[in-house]
C-alpha positions in Angstrom: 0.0 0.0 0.0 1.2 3.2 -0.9 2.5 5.8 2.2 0.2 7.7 1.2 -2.7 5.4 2.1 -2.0 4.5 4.9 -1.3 8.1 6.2 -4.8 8.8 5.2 -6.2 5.1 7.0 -4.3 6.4 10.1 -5.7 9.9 10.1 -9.3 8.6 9.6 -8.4 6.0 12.5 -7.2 9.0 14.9 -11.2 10.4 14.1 -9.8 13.3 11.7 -12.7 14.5 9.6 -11.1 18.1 8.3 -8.8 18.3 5.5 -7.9 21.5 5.0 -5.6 22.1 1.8 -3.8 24.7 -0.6 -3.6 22.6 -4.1 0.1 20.8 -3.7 1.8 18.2 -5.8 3.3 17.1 -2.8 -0.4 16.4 -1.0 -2.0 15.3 -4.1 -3.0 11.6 -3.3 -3.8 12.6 0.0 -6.3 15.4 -1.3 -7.7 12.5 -3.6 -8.4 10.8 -0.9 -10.5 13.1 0.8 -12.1 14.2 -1.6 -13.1 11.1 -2.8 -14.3 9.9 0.9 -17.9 11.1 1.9 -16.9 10.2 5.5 -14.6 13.5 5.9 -14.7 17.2 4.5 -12.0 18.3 2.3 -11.6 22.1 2.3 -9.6 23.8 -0.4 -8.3 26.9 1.2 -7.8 29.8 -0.7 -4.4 31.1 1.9 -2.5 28.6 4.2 -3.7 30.9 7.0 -7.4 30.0 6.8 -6.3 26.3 7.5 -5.4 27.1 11.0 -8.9 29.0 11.8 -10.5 26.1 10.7 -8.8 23.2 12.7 -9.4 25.7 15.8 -13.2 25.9 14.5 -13.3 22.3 14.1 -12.0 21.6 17.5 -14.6 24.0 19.0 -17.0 21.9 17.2 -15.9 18.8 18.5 -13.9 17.7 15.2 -10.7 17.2 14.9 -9.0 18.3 11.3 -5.3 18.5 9.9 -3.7 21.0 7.3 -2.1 19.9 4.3 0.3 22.6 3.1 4.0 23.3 0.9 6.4 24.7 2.8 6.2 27.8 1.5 2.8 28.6 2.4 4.3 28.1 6.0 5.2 31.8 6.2 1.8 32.6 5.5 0.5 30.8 9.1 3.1 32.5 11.5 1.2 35.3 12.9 -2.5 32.7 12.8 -0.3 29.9 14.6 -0.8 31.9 18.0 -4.3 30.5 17.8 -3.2 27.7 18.4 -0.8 28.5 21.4 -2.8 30.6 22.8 -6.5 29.0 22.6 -4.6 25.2 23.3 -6.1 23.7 20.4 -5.0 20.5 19.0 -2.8 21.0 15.7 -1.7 18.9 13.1 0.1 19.6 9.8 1.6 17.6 7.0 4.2 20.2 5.3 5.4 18.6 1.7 8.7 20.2 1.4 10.6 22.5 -0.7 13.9 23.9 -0.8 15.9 21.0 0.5 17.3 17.7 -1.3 17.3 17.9 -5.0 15.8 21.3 -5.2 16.5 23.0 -8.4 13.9 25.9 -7.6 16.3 29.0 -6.2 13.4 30.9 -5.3 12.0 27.9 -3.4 14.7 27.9 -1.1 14.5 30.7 1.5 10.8 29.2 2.7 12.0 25.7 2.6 14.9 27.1 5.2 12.2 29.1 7.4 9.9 26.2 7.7 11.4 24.7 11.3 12.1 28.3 12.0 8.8 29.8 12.5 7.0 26.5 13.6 9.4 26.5 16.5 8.7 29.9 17.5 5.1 29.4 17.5 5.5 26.7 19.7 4.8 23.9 17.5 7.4 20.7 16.9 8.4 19.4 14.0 9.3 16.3 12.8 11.3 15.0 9.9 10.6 12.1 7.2 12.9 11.2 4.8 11.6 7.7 3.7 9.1 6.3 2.5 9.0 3.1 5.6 8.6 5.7 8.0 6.0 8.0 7.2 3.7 5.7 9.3 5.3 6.0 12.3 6.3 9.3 12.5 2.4 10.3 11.4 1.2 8.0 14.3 3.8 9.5 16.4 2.2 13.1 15.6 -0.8 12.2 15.7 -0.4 10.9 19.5 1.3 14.1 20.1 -0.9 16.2 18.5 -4.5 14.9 20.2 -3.4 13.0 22.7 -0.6 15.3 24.3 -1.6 18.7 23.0 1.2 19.2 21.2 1.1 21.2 18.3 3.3 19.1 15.4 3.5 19.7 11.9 5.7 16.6 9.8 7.9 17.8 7.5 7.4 15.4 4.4 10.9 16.1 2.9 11.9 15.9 -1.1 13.9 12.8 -0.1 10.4 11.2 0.4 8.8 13.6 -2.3 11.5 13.4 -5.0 12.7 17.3 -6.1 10.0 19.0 -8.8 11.7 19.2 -12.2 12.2 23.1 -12.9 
């Protein structure tokens, strides 16, 4: 089974209902997924921003949601992420990467490089995948961290796992 797959089995399984997205490459199987499943709501967000209102509005509504963004729509969260400090609500983000391994992109690289930056001062961990037998773990790992230890996490699918875009 694809990684992809069975990230999406395990955030079903966790009671995730909200997918909130920016169109990505990196995300697309996992956007197929929800959108393809009438058991959860996939939102396409219009600004990365928006996606951290909604998990807080989901949480408030007793849902729990995670937000599906390229690491250079990070940048666009940093002031919304005190929400998420502040109010305590649960947060969970899959970042596809850009600007590292293989990246051919120059402009691509200054967000890549910010991305571990700003979620740390926010107060939100981050963890690293690089291959393609972890993903699993590390999402269950977040996951747990995430609900369970109200921790806010975002995973940090790297373009070792990704592959670089061709540019």
């Amino acid at each position: 089974m694809p990684w992809q797959d069975q990230v999406f089995g395990l955030l079903k399984a966790a009671g995730i209902t909200q997918f909130a997205y920016v169109p990505d490459a990196g995300h697309k199987r996992l956007i197929e997924l929800a959108l393809a499943d009438n058991e959860v709501h996939a939102v396409s967000l219009t600004t990365e921003e928006e996606g951290v209102g909604l998990l807080a509005g989901a949480d408030l509504g007793g849902q729990r949601g995670v937000l599906l963004v390229q690491s250079s729509g990070v940048g666009n969260c940093a002031n919304l992420l005190s929400l998420v400090t502040l109010g305590r609500f649960p947060f969970l983000c899959l970042v596809s990467m850009r600007g590292d391994f293989g990246e051919g992109n120059p402009w691509q690289y200054p967000a890549g490089r910010a991305v571990e930056p700003i979620f740390q001062a926010m107060g939100v961990r981050t963890v690293r995948v690089d291959r393609a037998e972890d993903v699993a773990g590390v999402v269950s790992a977040a996951i747990a961290q995430a609900f369970k230890g109200n921790c806010p996490t975002a995973v940090l699918l790297t373009q070792r796992l990704l592959g670089a875009k061709a540019f």
